[in-house]
mmJSON file of the N, C-alpha and C atoms, coordinates in Angstrom:
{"data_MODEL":{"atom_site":{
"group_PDB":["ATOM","ATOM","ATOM","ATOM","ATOM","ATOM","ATOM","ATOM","ATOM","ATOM","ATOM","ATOM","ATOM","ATOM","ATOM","ATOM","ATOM","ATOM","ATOM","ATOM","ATOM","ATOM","ATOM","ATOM","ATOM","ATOM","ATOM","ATOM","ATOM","ATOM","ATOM","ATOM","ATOM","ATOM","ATOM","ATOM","ATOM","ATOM","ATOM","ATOM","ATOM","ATOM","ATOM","ATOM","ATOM","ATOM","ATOM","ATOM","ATOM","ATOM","ATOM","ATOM","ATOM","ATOM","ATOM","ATOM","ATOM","ATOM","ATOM","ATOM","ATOM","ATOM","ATOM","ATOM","ATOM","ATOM","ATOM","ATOM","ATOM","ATOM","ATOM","ATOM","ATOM","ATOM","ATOM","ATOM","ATOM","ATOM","ATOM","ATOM","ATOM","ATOM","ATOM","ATOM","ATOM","ATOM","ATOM","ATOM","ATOM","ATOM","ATOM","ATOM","ATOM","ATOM","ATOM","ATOM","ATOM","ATOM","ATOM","ATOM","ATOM","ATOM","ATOM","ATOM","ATOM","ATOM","ATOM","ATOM","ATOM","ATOM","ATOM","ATOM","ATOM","ATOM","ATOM","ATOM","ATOM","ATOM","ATOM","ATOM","ATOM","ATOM","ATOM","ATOM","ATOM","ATOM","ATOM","ATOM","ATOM","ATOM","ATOM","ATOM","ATOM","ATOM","ATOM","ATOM","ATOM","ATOM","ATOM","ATOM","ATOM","ATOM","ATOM","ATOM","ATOM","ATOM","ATOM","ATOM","ATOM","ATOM","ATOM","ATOM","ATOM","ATOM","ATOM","ATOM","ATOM","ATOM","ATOM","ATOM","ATOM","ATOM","ATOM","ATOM","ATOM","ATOM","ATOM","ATOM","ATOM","ATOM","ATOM","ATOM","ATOM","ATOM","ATOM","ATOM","ATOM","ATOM","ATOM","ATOM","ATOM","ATOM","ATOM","ATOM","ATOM","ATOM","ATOM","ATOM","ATOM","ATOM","ATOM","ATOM","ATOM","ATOM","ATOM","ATOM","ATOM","ATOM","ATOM","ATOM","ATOM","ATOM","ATOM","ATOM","ATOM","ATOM","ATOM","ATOM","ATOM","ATOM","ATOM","ATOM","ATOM"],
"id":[1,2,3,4,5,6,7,8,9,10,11,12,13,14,15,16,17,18,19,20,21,22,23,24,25,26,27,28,29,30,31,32,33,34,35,36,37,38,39,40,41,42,43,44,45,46,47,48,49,50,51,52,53,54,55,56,57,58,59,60,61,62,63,64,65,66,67,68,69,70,71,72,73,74,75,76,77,78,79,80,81,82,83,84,85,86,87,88,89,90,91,92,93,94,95,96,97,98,99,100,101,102,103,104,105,106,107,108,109,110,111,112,113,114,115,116,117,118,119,120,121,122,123,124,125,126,127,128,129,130,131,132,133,134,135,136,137,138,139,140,141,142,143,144,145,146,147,148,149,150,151,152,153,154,155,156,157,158,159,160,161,162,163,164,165,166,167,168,169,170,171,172,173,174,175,176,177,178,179,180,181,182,183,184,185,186,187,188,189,190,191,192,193,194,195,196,197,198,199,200,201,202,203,204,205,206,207,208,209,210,211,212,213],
"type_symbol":["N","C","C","N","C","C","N","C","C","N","C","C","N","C","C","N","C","C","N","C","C","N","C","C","N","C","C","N","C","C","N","C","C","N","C","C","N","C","C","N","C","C","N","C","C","N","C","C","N","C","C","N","C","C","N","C","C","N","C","C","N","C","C","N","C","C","N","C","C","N","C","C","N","C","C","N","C","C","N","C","C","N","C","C","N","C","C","N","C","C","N","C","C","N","C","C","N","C","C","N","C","C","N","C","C","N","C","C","N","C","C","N","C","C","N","C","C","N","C","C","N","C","C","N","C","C","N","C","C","N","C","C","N","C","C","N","C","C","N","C","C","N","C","C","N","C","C","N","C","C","N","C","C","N","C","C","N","C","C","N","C","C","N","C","C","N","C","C","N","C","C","N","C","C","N","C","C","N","C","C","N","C","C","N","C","C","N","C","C","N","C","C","N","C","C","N","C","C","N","C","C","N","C","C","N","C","C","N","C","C","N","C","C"],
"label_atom_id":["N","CA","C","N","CA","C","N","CA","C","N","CA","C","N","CA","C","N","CA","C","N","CA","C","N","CA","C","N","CA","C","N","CA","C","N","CA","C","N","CA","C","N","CA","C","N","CA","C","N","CA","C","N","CA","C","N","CA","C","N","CA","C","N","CA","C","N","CA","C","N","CA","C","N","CA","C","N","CA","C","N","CA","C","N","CA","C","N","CA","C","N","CA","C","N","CA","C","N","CA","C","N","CA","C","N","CA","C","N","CA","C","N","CA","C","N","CA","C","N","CA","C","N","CA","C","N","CA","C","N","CA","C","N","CA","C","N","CA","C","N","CA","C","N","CA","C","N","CA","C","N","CA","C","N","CA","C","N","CA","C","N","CA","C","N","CA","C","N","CA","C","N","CA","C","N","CA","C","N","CA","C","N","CA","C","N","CA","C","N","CA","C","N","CA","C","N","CA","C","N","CA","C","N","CA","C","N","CA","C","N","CA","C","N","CA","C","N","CA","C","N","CA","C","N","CA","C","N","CA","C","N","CA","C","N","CA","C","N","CA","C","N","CA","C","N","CA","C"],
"label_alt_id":[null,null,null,null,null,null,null,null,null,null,null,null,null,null,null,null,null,null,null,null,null,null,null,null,null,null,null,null,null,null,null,null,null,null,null,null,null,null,null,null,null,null,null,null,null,null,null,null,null,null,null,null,null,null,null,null,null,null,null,null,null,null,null,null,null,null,null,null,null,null,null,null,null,null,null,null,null,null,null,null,null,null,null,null,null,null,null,null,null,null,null,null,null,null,null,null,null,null,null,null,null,null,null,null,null,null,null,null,null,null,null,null,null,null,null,null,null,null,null,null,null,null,null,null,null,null,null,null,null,null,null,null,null,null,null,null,null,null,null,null,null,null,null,null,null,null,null,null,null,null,null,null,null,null,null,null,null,null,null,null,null,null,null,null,null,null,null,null,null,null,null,null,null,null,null,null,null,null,null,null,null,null,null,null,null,null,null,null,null,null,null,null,null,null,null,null,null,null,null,null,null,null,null,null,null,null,null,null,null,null,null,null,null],
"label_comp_id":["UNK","UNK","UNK","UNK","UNK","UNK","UNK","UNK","UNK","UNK","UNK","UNK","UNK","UNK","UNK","UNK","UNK","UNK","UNK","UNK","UNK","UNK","UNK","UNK","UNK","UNK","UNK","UNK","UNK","UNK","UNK","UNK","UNK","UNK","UNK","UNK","UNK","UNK","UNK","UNK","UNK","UNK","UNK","UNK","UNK","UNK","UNK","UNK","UNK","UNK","UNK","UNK","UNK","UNK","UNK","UNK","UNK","UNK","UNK","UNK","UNK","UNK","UNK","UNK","UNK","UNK","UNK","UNK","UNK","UNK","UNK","UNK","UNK","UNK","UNK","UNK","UNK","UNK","UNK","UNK","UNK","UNK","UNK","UNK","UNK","UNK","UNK","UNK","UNK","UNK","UNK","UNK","UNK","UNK","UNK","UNK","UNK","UNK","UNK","UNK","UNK","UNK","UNK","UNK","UNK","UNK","UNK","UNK","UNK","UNK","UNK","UNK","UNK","UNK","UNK","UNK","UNK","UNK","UNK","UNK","UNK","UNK","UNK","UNK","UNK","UNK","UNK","UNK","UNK","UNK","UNK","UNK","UNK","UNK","UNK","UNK","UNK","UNK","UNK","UNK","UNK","UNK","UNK","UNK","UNK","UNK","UNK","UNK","UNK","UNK","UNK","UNK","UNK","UNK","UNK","UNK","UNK","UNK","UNK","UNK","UNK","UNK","UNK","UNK","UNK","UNK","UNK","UNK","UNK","UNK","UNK","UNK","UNK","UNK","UNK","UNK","UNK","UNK","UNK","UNK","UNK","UNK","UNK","UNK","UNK","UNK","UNK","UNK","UNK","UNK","UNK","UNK","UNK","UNK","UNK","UNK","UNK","UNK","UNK","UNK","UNK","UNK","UNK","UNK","UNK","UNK","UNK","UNK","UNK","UNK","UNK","UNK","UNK"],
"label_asym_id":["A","A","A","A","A","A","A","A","A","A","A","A","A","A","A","A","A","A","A","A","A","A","A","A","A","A","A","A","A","A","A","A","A","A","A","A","A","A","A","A","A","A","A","A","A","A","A","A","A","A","A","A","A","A","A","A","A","A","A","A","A","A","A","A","A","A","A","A","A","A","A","A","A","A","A","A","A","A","A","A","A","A","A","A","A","A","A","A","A","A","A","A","A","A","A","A","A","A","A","A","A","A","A","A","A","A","A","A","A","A","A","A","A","A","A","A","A","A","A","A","A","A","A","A","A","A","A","A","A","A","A","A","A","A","A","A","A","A","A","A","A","A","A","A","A","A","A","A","A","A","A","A","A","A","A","A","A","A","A","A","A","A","A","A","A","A","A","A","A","A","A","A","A","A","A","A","A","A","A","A","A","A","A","A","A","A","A","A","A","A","A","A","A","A","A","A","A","A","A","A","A","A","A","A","A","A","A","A","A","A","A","A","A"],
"label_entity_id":["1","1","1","1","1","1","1","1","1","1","1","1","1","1","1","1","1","1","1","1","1","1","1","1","1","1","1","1","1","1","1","1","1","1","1","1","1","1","1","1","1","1","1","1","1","1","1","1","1","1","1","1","1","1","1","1","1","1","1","1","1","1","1","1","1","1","1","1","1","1","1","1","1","1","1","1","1","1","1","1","1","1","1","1","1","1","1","1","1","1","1","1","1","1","1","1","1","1","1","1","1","1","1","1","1","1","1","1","1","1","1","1","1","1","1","1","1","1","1","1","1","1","1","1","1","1","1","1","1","1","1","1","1","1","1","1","1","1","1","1","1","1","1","1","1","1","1","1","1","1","1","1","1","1","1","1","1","1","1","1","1","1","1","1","1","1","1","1","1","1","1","1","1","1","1","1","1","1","1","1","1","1","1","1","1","1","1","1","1","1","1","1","1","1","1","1","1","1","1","1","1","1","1","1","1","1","1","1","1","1","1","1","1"],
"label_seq_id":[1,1,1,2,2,2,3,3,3,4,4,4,5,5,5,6,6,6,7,7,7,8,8,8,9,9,9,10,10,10,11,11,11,12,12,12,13,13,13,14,14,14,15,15,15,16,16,16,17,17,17,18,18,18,19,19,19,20,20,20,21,21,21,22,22,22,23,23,23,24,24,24,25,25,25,26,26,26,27,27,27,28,28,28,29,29,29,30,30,30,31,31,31,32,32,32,33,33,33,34,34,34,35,35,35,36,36,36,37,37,37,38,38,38,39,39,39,40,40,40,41,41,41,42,42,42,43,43,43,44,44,44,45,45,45,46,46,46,47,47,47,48,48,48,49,49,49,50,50,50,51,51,51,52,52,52,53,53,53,54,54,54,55,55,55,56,56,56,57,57,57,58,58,58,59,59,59,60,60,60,61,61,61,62,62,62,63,63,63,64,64,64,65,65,65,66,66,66,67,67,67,68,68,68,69,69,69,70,70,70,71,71,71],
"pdbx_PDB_ins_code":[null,null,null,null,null,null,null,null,null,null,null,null,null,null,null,null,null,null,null,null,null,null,null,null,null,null,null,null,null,null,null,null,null,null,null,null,null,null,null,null,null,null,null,null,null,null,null,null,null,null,null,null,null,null,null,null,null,null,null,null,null,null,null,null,null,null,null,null,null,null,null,null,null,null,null,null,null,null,null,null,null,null,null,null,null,null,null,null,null,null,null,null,null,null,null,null,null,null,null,null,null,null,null,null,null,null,null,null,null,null,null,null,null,null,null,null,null,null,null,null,null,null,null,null,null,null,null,null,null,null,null,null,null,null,null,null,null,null,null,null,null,null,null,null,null,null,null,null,null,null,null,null,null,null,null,null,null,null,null,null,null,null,null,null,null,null,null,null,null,null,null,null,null,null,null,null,null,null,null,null,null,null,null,null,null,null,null,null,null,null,null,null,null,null,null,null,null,null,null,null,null,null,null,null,null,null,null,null,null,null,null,null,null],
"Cartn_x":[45.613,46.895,46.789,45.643,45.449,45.473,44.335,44.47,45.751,46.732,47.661,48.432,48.791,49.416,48.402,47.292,46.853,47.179,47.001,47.427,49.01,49.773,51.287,51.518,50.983,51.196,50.162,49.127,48.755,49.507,49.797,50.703,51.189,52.675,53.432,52.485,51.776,50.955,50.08,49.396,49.104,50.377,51.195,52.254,52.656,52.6,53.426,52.332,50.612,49.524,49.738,50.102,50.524,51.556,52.449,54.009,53.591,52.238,52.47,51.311,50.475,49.603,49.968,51.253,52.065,52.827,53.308,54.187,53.699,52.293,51.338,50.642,50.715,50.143,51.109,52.63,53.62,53.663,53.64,53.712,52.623,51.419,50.192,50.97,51.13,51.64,52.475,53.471,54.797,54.17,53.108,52.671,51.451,51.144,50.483,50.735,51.725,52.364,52.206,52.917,52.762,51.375,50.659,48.814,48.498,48.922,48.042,48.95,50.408,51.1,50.237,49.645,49.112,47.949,47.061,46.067,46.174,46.853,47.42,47.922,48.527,49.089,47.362,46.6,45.489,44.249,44.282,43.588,44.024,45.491,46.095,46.01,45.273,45.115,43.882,42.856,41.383,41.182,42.053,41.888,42.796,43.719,43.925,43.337,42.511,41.782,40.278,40.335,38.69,38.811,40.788,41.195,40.59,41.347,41.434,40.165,39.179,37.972,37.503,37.493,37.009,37.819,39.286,39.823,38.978,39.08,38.236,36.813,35.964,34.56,34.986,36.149,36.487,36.249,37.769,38.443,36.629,35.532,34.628,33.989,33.32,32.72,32.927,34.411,34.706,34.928,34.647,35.169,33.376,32.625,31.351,30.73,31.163,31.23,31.452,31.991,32.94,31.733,31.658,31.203,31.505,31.003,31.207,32.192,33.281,33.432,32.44,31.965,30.79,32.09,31.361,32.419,32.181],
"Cartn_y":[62.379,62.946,63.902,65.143,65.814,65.183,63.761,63.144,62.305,61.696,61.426,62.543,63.761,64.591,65.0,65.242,65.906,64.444,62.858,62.152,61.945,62.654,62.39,63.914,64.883,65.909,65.77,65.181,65.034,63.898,62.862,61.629,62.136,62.918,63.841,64.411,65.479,65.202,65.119,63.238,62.417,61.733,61.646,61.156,61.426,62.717,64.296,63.864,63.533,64.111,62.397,61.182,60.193,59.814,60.567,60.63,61.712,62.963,63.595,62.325,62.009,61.09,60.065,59.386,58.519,58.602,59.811,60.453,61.073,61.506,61.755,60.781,59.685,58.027,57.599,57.812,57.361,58.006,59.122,59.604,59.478,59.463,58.948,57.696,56.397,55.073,55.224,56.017,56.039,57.114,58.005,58.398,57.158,56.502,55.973,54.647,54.506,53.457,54.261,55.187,56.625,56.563,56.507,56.831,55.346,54.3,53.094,52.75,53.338,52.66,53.955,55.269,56.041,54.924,54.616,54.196,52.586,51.989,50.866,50.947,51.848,52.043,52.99,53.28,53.524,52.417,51.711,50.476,49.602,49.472,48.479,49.277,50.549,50.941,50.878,50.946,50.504,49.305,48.121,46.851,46.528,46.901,47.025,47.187,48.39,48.982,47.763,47.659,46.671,45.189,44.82,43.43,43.874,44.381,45.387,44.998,45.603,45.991,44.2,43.161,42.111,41.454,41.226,40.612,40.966,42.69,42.855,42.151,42.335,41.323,39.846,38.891,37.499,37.628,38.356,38.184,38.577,39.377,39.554,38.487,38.378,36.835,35.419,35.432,34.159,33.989,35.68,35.766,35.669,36.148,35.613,34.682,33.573,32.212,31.3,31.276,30.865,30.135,29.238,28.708,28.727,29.724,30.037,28.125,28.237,26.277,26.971,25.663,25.471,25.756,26.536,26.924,25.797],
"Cartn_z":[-161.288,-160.976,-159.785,-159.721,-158.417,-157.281,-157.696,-156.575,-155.632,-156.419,-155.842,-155.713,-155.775,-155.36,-154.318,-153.769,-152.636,-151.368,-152.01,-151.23,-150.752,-151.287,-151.206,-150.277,-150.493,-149.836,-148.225,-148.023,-146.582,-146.317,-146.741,-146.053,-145.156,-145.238,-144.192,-143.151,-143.2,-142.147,-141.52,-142.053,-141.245,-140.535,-141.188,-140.191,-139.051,-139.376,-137.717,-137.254,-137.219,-136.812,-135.75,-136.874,-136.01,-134.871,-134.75,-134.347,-133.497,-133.206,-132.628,-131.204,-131.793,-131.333,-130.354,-130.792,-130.117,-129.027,-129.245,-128.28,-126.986,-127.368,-126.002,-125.184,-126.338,-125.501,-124.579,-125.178,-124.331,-122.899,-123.088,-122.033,-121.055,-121.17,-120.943,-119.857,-120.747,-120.333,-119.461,-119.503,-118.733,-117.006,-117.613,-116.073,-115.535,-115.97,-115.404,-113.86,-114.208,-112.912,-111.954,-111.812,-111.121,-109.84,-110.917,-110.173,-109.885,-110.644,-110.42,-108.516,-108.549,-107.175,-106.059,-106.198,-105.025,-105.079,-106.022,-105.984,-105.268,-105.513,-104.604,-103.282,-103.079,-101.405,-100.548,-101.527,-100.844,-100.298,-101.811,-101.264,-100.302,-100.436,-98.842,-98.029,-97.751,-96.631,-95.657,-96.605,-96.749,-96.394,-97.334,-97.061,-95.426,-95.256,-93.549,-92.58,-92.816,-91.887,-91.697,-92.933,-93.036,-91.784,-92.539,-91.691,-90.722,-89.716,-88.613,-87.365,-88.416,-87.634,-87.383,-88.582,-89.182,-87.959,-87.819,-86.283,-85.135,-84.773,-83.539,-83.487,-84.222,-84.215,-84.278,-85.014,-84.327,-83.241,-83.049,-81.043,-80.106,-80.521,-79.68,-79.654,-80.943,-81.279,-80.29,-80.368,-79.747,-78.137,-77.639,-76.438,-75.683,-76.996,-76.027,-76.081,-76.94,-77.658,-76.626,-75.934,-74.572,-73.485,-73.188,-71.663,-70.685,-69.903,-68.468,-67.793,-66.842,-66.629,-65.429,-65.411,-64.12,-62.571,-61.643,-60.01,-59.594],
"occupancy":[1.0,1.0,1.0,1.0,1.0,1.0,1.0,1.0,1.0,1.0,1.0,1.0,1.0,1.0,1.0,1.0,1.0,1.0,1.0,1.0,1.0,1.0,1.0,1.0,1.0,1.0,1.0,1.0,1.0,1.0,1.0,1.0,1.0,1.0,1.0,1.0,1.0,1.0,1.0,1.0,1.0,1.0,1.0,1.0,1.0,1.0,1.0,1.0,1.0,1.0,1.0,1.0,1.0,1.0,1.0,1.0,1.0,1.0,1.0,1.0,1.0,1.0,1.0,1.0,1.0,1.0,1.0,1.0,1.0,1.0,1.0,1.0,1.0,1.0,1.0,1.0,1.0,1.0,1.0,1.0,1.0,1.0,1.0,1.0,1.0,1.0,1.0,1.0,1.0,1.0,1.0,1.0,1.0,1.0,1.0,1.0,1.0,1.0,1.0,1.0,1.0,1.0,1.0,1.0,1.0,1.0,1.0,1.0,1.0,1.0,1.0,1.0,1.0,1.0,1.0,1.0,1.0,1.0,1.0,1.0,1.0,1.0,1.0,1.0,1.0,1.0,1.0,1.0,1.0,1.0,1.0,1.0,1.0,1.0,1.0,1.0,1.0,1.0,1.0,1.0,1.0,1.0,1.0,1.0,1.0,1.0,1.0,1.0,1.0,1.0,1.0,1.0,1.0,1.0,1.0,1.0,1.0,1.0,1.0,1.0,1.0,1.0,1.0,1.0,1.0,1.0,1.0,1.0,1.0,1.0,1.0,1.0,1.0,1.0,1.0,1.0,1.0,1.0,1.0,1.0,1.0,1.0,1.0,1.0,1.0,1.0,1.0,1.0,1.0,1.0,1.0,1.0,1.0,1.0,1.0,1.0,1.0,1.0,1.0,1.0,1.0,1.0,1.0,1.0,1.0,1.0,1.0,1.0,1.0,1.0,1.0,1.0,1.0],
"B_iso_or_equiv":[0.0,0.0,0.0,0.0,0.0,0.0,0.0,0.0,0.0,0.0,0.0,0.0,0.0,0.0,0.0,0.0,0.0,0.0,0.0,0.0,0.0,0.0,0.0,0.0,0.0,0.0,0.0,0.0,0.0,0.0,0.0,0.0,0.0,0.0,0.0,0.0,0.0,0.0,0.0,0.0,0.0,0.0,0.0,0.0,0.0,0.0,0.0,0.0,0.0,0.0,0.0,0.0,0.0,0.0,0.0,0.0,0.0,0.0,0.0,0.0,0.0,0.0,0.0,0.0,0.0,0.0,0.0,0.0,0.0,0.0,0.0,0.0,0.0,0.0,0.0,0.0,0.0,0.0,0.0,0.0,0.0,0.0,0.0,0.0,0.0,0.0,0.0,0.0,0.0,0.0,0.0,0.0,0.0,0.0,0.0,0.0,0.0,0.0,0.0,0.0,0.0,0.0,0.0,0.0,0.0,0.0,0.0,0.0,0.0,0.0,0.0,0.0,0.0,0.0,0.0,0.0,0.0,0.0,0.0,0.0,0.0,0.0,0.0,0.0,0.0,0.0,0.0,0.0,0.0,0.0,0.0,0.0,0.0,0.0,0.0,0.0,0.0,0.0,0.0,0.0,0.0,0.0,0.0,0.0,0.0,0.0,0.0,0.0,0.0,0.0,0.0,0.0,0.0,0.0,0.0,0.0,0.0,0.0,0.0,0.0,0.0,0.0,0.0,0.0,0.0,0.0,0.0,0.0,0.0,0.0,0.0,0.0,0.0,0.0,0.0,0.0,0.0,0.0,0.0,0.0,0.0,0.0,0.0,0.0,0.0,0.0,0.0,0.0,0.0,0.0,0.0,0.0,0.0,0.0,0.0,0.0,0.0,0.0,0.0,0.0,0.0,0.0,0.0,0.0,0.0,0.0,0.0,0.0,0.0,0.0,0.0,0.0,0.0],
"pdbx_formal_charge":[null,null,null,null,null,null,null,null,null,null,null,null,null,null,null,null,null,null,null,null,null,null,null,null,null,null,null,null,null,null,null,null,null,null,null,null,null,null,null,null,null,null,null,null,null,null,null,null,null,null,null,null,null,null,null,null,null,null,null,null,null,null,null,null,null,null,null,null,null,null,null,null,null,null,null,null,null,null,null,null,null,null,null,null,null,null,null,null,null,null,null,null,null,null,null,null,null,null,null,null,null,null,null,null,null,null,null,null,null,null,null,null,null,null,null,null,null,null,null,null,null,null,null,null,null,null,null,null,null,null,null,null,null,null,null,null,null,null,null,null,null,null,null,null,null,null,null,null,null,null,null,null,null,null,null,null,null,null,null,null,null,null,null,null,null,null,null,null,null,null,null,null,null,null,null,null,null,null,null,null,null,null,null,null,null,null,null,null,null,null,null,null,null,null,null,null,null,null,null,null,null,null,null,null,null,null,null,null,null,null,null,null,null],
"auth_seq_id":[1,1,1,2,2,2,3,3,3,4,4,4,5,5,5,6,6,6,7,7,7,8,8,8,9,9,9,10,10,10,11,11,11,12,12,12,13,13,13,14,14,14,15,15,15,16,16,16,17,17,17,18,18,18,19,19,19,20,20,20,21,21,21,22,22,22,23,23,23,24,24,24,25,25,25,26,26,26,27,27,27,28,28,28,29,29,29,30,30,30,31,31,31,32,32,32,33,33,33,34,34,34,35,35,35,36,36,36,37,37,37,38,38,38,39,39,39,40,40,40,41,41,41,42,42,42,43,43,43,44,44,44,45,45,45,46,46,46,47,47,47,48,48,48,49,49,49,50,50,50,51,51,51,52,52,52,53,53,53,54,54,54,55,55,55,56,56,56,57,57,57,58,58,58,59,59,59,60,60,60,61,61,61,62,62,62,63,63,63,64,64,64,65,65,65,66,66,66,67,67,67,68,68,68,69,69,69,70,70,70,71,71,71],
"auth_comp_id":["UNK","UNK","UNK","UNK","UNK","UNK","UNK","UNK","UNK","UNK","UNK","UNK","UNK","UNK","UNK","UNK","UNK","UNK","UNK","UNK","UNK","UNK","UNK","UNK","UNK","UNK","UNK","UNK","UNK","UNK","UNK","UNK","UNK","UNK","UNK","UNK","UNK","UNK","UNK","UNK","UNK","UNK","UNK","UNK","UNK","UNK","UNK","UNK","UNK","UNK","UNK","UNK","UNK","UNK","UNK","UNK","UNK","UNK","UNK","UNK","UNK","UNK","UNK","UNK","UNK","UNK","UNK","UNK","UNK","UNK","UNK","UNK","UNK","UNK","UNK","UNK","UNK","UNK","UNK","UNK","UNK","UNK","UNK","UNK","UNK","UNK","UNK","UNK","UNK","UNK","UNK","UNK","UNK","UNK","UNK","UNK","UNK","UNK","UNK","UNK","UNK","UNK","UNK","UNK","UNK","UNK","UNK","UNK","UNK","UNK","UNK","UNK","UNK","UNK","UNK","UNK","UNK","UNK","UNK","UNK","UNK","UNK","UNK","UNK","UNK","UNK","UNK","UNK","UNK","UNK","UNK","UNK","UNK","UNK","UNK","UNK","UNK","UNK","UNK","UNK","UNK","UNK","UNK","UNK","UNK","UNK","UNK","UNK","UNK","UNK","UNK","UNK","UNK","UNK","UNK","UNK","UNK","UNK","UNK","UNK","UNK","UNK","UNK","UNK","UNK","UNK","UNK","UNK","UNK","UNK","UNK","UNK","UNK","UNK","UNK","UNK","UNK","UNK","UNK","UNK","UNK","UNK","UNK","UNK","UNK","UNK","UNK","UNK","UNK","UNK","UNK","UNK","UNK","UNK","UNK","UNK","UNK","UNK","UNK","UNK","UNK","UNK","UNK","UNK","UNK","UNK","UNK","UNK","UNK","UNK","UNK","UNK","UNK"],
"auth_asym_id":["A","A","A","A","A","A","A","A","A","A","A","A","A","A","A","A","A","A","A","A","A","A","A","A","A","A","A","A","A","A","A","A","A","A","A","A","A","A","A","A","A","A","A","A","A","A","A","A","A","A","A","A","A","A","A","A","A","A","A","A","A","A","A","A","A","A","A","A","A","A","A","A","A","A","A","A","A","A","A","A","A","A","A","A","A","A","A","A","A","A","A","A","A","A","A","A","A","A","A","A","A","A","A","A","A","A","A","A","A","A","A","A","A","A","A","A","A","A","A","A","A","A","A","A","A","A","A","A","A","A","A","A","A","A","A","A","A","A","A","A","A","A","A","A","A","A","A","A","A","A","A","A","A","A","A","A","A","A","A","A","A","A","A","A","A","A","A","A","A","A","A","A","A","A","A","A","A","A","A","A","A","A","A","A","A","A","A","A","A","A","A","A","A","A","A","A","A","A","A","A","A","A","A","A","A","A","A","A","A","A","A","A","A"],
"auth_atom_id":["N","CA","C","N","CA","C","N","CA","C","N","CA","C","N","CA","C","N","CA","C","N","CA","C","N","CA","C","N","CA","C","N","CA","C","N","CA","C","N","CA","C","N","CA","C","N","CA","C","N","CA","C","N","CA","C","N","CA","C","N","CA","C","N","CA","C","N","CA","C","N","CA","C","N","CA","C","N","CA","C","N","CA","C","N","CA","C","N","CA","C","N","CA","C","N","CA","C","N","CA","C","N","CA","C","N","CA","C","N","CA","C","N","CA","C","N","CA","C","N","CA","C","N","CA","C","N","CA","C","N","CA","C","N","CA","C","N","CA","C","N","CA","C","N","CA","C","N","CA","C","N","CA","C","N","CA","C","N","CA","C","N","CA","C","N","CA","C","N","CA","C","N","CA","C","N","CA","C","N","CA","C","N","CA","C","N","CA","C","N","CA","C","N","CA","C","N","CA","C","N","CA","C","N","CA","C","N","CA","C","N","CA","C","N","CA","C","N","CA","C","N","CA","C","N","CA","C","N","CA","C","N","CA","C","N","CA","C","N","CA","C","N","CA","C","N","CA","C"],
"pdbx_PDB_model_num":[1,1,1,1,1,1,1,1,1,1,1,1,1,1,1,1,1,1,1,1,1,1,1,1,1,1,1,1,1,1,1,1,1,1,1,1,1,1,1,1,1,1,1,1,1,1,1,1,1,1,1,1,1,1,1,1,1,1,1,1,1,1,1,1,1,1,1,1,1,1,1,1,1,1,1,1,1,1,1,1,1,1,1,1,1,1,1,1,1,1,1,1,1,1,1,1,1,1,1,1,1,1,1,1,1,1,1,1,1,1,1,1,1,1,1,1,1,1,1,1,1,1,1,1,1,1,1,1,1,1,1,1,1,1,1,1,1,1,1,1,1,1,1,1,1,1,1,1,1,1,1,1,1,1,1,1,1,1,1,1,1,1,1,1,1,1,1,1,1,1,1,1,1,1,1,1,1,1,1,1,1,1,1,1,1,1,1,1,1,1,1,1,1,1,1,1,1,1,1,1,1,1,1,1,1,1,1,1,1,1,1,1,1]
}}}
């Protein structure tokens, strides 16, 4: 009998302790788009810059790639 009364009296709160638990995940979840879009507009910036450099070494590549035409 103690025992189901000490289990009926923490139920409640484990519940609050769950409901308080949840409510900080949410919010958690709901900031997270937040950081994942800085963290995305940083990597397309990185990955730009990388293109970038990766064109200039083509365009060199191919410009010394080239055969003189015979004069």
């Amino acid at each position: 009998m103690l025992l189901v009364r000490l289990t009926s009296a923490a139920a409640p709160a484990a519940l609050s302790l769950s409901l308080t638990l949840t409510t900080s995940l949410r919010t958690l979840v709901m900031r997270t788009p937040a950081r994942l879009r800085e963290d995305t507009i940083l990597l397309n910036l990185a990955v730009k810059t990388l293109e970038r450099q990766l064109k200039r070494i083509a365009r060199v590549h191919s410009d010394f790639t080239h055969r003189m035409l015979p004069a």
